[in-house]
KEFIFI-306887 format. One record per residue: residue number from 1; x, y, z of N, C-alpha, C in turn. Coordinates in steps of 0.1 Angstrom, whole numbers, always signed. Example, Ala and Ser with C-alpha at 12.3 -4.5 7.8 and 13.67 -1.06 7.14 Angstrom:
% residues 2
   num      nX      nY      nZ     caX     caY     caZ      cX      cY      cZ
     1    +132     -57     +78    +123     -45     +78    +132     -33     +78
     2    +128     -22     +71    +137     -11     +71    +129      +0     +79
% end
This chain:
% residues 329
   num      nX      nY      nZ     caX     caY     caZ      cX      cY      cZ
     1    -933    -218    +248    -935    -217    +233    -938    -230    +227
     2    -950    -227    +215    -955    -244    +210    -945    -244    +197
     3    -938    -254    +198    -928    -259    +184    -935    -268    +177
     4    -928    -271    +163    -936    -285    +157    -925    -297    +159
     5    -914    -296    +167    -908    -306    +172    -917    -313    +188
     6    -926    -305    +193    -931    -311    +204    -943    -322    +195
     7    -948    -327    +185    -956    -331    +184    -950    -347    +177
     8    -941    -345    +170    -929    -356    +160    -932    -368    +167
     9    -934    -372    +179    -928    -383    +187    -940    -394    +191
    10    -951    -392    +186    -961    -399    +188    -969    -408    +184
    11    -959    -412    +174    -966    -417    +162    -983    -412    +156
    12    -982    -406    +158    -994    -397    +148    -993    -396    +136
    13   -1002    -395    +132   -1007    -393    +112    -999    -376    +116
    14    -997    -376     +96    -994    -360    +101   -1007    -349    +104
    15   -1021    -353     +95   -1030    -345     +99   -1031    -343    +113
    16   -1035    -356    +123   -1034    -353    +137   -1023    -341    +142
    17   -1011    -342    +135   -1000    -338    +144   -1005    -318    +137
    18   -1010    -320    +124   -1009    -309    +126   -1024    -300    +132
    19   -1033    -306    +133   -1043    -305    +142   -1044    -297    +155
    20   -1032    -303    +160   -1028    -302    +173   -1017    -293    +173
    21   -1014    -289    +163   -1004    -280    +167   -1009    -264    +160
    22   -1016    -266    +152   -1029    -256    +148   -1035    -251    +161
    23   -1039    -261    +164   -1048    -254    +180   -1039    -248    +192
    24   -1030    -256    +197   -1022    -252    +203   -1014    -240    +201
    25   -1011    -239    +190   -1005    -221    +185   -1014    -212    +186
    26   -1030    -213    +181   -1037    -206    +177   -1036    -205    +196
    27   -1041    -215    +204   -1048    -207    +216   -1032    -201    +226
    28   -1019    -204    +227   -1011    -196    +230   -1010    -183    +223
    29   -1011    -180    +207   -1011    -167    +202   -1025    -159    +213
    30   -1036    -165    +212   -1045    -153    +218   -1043    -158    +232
    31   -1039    -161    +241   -1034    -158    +253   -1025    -148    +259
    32   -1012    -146    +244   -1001    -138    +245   -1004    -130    +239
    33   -1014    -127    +229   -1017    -112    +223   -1008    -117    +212
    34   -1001    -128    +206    -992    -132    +194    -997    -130    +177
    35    -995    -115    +172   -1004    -119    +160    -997    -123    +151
    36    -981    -121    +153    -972    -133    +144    -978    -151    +143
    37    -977    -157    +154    -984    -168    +156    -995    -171    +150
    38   -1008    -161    +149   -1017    -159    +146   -1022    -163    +133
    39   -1008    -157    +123   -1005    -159    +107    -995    -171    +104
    40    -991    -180    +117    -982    -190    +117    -996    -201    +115
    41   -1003    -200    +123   -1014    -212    +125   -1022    -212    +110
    42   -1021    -199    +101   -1031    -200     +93   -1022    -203     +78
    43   -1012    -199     +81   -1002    -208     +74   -1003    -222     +75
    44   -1004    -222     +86   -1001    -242     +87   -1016    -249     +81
    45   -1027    -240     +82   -1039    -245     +78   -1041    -246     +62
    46   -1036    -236     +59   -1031    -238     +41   -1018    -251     +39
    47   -1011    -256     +48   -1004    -262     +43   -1013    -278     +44
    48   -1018    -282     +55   -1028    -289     +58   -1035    -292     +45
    49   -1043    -284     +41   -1051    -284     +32   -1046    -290     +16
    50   -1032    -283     +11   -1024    -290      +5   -1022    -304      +2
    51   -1019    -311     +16   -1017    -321     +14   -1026    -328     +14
    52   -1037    -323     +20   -1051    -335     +15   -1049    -340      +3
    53   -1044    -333      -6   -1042    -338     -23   -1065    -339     -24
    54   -1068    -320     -29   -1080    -322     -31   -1078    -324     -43
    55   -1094    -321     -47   -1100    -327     -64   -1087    -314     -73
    56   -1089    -310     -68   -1080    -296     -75   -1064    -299     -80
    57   -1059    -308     -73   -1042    -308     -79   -1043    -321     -88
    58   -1055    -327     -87   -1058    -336     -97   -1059    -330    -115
    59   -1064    -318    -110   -1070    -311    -125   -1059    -303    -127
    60   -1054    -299    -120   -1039    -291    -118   -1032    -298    -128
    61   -1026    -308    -121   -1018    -323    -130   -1021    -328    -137
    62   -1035    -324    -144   -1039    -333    -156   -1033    -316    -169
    63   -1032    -306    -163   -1032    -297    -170   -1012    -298    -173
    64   -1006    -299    -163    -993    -297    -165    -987    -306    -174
    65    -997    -323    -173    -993    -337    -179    -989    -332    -197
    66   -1004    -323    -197   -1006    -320    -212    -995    -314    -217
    67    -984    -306    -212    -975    -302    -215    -966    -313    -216
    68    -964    -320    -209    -951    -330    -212    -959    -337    -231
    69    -972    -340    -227    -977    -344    -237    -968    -339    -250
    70    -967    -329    -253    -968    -322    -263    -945    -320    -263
    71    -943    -321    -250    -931    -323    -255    -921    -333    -258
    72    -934    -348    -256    -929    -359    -262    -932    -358    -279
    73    -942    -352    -284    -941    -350    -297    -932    -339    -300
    74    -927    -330    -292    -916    -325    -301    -907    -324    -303
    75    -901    -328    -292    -887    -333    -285    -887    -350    -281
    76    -888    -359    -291    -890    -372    -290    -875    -375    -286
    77    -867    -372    -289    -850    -376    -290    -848    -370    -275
    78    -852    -364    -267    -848    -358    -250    -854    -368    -243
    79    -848    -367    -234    -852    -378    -223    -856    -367    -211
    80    -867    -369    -203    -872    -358    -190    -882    -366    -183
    81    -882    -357    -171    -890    -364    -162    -897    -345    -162
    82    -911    -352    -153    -920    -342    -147    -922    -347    -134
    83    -921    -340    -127    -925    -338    -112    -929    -334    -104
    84    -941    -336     -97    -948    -322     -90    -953    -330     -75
    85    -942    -318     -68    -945    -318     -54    -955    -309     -45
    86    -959    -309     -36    -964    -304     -22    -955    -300     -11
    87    -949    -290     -14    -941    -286      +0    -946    -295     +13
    88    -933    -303     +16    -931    -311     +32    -936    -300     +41
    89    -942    -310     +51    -944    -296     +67    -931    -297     +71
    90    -924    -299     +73    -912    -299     +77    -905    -282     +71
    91    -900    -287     +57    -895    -278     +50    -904    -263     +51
    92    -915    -263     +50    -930    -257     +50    -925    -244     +62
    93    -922    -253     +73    -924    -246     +87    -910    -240     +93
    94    -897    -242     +84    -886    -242     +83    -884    -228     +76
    95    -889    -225     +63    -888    -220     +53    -897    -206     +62
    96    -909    -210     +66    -917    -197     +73    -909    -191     +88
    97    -900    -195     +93    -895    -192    +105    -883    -185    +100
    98    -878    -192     +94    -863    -183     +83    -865    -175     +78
    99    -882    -167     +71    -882    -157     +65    -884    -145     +78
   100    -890    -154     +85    -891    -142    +100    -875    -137    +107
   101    -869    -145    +107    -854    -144    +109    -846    -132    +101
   102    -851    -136     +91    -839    -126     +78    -846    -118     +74
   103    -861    -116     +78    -865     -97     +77    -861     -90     +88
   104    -860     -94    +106    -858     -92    +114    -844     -87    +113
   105    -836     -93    +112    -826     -92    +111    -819     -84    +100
   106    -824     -83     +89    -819     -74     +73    -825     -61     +81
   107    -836     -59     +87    -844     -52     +92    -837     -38    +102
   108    -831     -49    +112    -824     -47    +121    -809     -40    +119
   109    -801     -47    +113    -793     -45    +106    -791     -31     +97
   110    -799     -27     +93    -805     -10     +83    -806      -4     +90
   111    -818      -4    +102    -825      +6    +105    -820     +11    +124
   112    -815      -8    +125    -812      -3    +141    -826      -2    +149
   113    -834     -10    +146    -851     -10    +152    -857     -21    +144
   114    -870     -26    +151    -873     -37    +151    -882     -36    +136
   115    -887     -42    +130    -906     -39    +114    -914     -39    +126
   116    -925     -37    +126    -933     -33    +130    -943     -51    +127
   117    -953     -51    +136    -961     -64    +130    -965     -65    +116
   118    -974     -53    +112    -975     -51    +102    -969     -55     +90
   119    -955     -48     +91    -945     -45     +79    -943     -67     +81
   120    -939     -69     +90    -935     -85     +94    -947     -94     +85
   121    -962     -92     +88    -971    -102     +81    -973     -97     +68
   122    -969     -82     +63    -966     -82     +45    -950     -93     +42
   123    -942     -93     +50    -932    -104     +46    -936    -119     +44
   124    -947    -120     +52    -949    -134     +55    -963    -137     +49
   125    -965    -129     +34    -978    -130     +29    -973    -137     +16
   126    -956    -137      +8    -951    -140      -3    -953    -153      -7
   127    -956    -163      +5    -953    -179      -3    -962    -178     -16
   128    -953    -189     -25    -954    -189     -39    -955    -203     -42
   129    -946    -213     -36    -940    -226     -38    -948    -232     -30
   130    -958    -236     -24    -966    -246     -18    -965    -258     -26
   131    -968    -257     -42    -969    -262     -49    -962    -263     -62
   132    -951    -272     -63    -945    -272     -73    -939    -279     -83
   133    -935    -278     -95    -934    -288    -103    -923    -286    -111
   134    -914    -295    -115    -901    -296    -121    -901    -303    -131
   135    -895    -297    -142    -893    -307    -154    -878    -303    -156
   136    -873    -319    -155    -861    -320    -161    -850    -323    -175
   137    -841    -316    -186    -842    -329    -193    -830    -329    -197
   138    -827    -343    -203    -816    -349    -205    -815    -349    -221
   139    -801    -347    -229    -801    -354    -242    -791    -367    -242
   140    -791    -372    -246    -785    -387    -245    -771    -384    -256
   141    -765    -390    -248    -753    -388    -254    -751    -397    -270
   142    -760    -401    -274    -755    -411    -283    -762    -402    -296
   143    -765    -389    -292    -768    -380    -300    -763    -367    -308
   144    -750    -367    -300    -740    -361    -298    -727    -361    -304
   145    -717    -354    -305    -702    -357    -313    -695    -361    -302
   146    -698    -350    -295    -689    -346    -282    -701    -343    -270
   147    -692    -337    -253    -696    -333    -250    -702    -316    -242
   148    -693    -318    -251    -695    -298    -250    -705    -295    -261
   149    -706    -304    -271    -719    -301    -280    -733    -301    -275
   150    -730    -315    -265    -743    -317    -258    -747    -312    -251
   151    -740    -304    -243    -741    -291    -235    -748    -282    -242
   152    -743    -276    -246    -747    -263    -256    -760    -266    -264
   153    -763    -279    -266    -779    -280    -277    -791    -283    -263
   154    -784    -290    -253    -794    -293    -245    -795    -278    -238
   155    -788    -274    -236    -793    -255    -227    -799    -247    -237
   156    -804    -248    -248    -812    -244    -261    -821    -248    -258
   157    -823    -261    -259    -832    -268    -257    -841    -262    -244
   158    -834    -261    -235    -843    -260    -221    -846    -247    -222
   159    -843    -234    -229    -846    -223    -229    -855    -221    -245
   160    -857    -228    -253    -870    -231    -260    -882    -234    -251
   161    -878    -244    -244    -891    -247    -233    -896    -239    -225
   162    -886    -232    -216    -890    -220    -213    -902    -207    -223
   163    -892    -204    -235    -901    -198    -243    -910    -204    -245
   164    -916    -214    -244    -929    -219    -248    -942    -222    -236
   165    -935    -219    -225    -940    -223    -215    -954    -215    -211
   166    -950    -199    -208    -959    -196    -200    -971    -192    -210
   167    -971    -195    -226    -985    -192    -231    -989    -201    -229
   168    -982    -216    -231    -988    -230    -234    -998    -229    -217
   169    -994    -225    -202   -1004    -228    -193   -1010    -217    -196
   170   -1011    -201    -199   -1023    -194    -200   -1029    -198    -205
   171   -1030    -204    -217   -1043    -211    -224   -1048    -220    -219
   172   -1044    -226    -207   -1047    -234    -198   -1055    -233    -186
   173   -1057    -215    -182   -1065    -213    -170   -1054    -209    -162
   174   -1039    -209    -163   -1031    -202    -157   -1023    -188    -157
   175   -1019    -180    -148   -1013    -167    -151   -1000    -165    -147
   176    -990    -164    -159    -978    -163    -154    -974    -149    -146
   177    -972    -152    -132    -967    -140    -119    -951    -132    -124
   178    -955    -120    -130    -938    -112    -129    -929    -114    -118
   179    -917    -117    -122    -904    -121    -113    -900    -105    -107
   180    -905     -96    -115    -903     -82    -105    -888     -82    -100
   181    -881     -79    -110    -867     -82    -118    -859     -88    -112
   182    -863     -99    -101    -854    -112     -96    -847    -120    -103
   183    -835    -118     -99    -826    -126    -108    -829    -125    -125
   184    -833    -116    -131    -840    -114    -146    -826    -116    -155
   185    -833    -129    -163    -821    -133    -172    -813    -125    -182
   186    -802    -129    -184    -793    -121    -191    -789    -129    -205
   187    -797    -142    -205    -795    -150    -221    -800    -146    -229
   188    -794    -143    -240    -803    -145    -251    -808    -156    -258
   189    -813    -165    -251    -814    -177    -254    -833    -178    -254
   190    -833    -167    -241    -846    -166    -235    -854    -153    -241
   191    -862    -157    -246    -874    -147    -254    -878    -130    -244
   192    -878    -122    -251    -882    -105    -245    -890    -106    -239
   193    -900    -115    -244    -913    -112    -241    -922    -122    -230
   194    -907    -130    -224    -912    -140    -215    -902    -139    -203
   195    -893    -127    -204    -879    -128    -199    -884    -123    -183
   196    -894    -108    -185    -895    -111    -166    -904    -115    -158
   197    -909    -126    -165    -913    -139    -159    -904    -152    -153
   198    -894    -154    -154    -884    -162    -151    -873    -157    -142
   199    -870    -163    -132    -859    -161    -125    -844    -173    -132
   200    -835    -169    -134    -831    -174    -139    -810    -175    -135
   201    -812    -187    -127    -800    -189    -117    -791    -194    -128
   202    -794    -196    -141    -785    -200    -150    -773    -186    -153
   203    -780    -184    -155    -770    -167    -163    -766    -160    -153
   204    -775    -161    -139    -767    -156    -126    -762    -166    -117
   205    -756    -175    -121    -747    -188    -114    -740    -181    -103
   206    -744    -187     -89    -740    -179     -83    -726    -191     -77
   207    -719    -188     -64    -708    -193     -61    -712    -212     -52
   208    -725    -208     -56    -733    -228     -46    -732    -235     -59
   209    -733    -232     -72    -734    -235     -81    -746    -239     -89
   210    -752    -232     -84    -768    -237     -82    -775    -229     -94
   211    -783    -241    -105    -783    -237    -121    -801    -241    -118
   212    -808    -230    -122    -822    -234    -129    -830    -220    -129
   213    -841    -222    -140    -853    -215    -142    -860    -217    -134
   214    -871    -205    -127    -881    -206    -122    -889    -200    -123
   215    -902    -199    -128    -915    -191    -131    -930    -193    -118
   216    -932    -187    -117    -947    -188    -110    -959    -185    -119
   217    -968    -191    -115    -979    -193    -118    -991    -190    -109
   218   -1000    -183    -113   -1012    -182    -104   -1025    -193    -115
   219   -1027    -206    -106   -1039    -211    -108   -1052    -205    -108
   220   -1063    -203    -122   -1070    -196    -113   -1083    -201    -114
   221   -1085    -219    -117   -1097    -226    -114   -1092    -229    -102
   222   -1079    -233     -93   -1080    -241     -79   -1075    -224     -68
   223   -1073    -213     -75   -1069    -199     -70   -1057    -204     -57
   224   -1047    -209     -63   -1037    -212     -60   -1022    -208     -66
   225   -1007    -205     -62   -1000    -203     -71    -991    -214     -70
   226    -988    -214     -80    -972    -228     -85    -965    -226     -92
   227    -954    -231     -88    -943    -227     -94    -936    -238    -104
   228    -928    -233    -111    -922    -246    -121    -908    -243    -127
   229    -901    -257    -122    -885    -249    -124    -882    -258    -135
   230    -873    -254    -142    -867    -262    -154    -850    -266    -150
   231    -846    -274    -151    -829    -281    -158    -830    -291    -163
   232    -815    -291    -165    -809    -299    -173    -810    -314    -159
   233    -805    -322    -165    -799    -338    -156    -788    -328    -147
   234    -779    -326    -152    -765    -320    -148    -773    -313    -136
   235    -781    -302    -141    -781    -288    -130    -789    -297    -122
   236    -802    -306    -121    -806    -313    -111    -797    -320    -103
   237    -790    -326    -106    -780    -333     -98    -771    -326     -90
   238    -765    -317     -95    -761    -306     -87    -772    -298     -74
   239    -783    -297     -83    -787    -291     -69    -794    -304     -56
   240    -795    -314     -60    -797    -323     -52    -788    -334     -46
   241    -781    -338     -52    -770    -347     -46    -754    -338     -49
   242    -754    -326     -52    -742    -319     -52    -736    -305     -47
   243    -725    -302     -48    -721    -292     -43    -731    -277     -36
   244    -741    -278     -44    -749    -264     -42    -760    -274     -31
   245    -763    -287     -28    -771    -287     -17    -765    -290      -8
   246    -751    -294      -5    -739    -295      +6    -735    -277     +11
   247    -734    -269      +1    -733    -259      +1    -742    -248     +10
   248    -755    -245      +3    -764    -240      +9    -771    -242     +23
   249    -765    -257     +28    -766    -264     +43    -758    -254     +47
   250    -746    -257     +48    -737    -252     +58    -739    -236     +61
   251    -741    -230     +44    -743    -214     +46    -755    -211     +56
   252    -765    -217     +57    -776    -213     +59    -769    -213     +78
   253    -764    -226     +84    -763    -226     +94    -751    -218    +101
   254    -744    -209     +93    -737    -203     +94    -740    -192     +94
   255    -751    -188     +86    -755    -173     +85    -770    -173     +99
   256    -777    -183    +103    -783    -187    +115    -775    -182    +128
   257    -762    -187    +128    -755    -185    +142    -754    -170    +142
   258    -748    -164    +130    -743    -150    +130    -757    -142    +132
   259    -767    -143    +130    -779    -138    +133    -780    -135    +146
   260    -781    -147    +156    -787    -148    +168    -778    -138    +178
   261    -769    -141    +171    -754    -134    +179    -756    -117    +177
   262    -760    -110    +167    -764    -101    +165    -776     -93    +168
   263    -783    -102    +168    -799     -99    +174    -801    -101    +191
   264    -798     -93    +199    -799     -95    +215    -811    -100    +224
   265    -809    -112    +226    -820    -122    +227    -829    -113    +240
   266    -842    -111    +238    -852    -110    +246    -856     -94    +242
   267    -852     -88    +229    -857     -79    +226    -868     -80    +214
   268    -871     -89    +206    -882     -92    +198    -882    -106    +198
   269    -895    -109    +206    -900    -120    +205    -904    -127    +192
   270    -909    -121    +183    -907    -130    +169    -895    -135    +166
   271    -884    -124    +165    -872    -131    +162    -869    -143    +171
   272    -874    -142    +183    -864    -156    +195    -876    -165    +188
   273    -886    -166    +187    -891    -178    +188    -889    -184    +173
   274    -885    -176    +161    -885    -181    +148    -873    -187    +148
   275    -865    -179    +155    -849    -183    +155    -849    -197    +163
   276    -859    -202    +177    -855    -217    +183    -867    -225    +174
   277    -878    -218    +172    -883    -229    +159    -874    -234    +149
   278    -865    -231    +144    -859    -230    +132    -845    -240    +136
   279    -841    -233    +146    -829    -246    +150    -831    -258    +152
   280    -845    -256    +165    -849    -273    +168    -856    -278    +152
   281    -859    -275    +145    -860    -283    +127    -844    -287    +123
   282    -838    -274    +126    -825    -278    +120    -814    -287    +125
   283    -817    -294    +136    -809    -300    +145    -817    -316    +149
   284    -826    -317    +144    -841    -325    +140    -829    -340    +139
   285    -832    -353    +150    -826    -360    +141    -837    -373    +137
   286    -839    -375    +127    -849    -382    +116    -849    -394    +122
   287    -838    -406    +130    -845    -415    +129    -851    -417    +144
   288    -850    -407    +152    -858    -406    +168    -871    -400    +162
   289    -876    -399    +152    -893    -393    +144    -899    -409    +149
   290    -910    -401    +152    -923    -413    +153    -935    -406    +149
   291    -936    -407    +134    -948    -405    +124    -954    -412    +117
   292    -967    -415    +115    -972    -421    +113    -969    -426     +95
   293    -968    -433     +87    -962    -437     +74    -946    -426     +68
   294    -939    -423     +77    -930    -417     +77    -914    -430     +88
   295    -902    -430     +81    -893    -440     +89    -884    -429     +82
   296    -865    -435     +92    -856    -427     +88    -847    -438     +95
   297    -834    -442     +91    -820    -445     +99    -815    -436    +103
   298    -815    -426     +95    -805    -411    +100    -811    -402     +89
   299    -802    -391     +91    -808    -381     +81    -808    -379     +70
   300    -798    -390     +61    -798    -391     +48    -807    -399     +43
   301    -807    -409     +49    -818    -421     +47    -832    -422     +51
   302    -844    -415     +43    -856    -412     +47    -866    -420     +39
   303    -871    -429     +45    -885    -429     +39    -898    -424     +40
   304    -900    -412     +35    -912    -400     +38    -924    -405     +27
   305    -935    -415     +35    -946    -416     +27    -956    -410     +26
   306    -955    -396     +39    -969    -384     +43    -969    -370     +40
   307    -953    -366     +29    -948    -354     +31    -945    -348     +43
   308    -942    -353     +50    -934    -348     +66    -921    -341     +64
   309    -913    -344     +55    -901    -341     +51    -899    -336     +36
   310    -896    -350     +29    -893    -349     +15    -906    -341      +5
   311    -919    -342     +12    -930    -338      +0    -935    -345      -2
   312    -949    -343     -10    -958    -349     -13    -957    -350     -32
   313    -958    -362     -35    -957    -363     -48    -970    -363     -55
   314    -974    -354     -64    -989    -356     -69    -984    -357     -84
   315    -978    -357     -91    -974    -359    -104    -958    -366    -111
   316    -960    -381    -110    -946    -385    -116    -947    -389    -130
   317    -940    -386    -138    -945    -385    -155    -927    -390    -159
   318    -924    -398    -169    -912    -396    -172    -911    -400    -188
   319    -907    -396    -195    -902    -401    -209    -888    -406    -212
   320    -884    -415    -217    -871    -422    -220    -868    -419    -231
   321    -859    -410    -236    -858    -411    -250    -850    -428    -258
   322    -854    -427    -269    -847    -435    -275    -842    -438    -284
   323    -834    -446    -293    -828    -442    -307    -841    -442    -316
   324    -839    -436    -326    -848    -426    -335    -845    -432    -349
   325    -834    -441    -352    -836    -449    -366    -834    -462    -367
   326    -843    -471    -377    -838    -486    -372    -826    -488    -371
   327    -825    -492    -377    -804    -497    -374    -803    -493    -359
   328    -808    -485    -351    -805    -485    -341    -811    -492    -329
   329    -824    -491    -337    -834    -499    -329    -836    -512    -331
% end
């Protein structure tokens, strides 16, 4: 079976590596009759493509920029960053093996029989996030009484933005995708008329602690979709250096083991190979990688300059707020 851990070690550009691993899937799938594989290789060719960073995420990013634009004139007193990534091949190829896993398995689990190819490549037709962008924002405490005030004006705050969000990109050439009642908010903070467009992990806080808005978008000068999550400082930190990404690790590798164990190995070959794709990523250790503008000491400590891992950055924007009357200034 071809993995994307056989290719890591050669110092290769990531194009090369995924070149080669495009071809090699593609010609073991038609040797084995694999038409999972089939839609693995053509996945990976969209992800490829991605990272070229074509003329398109340029105009993409000039269109998202315009929005921060407009929320440094309105919200001059917030401090935020804009961020727009490229799903890592790493994460990319991780994320597509895991969904093969947990339809097989939810699948299996109901029915006591395997989806069919079919029903499996309608699963594996959903990606949304190739492409995505975050804005986060902060109120400065020197704006504030307290801080439970600042709480409460800054979560206003980010659910104004929300409300404003998905006309400000339609007028832009984009179309906001129905959440097709995922996670569908329960704030009233958040407008009727924008509400099942948003997935919204705020008002369904679940037990990882994991806080933010998410919307999709269908591009439809680059006919691509993207997504765009909103927090606060707080809920970003949380889901990146806190509890909910310490959290979600361990679950994930815990609900991995209880899979395989349930699933009796050598009766669907999709499941075995998504399930040793997916471990050998998850057991990956970063500083034995030999890629080309890519280094690691261990697995906390990465310097990812090709999206191999962390992503590709096509848009860093940030505003600083600052005091707002002389005397202060």
């Amino acid at each position: 079976m071809v993995t994307l851990n056989d290719y890591l070690y050669s110092g290769s550009t990531i194009f090369r590596i995924l070149n080669n691993y495009i071809r090699d899937l593609r010609k073991d799938a038609k040797v084995n009759h694999n038409e999972i594989d089939l839609v693995h290789s053509n996945f990976l060719i969209h992800i490829q493509e991605m990272l070229e960073h074509n003329d398109f995420l340029t105009a993409q990013s000039q269109k998202i920029r315009e929005f921060y634009r407009y929320m440094a004139k309105e919200y001059p007193f917030l401090a935020f960053t804009f961020r727009g990534r490229i799903k890592s091949l790493i994460r990319a190829e991780e994320k597509f093996n895991g969904y093969i896993v947990e339809y097989i398995y939810d699948y299996y689990d109901k029915y006591g029989s395997y989806p069919s190819v079919a029903q499996l490549k309608d699963r594996l037709s959903c990606f949304r996030d190739f492409i995505a962008y975050r804005i986060v924002i902060s109120l400065p405490k020197c704006y504030t009484d307290s801080e439970e005030d600042r709480k409460k004006r800054e979560l206003e705050y980010l659910y104004q933005i929300a409300n404003i969000l998905p006309e400000f990109l339609e007028e832009r050439g984009f179309t906001a995708e129905p959440a097709e009642g995922i996670m569908e908010s329960t704030s009233p903070l958040l407008k009727d008329e924008v509400r099942p467009y948003f997935r919204d992990y705020i008002s369904h806080n679940g037990v990882n602690e994991y806080q933010s808005l998410h919307i999709t978008f269908y591009d439809n000068s680059s006919r691509s979709y993207v997504e765009v999550q909103l927090r606060t400082k707080e809920m970003d930190d949380v889901a990146e250096i806190g509890s909910a990404n310490h959290r979600l690790y361990e679950k994930a590798q815990e609900k991995d083991r209880s899979r395989r164990e349930a699933i009796p190995e050598g009766e669907c070959r999709y499941f075995d190979d998504a399930y040793e794709r997916g471990m050998k990523l998850l057991n990956l250790q970063m500083k034995d990688l030999d890629v080309n503008m890519f280094a690691a000491t261990d697995n906390s400590h990465v310097n990812d300059g090709c999206g191999l891992y962390r992503g590709r950055l096509i848009l860093p924007y940030e505003h600083l707020s600052r005091f707002q009357t002389d005397s202060e200034e």
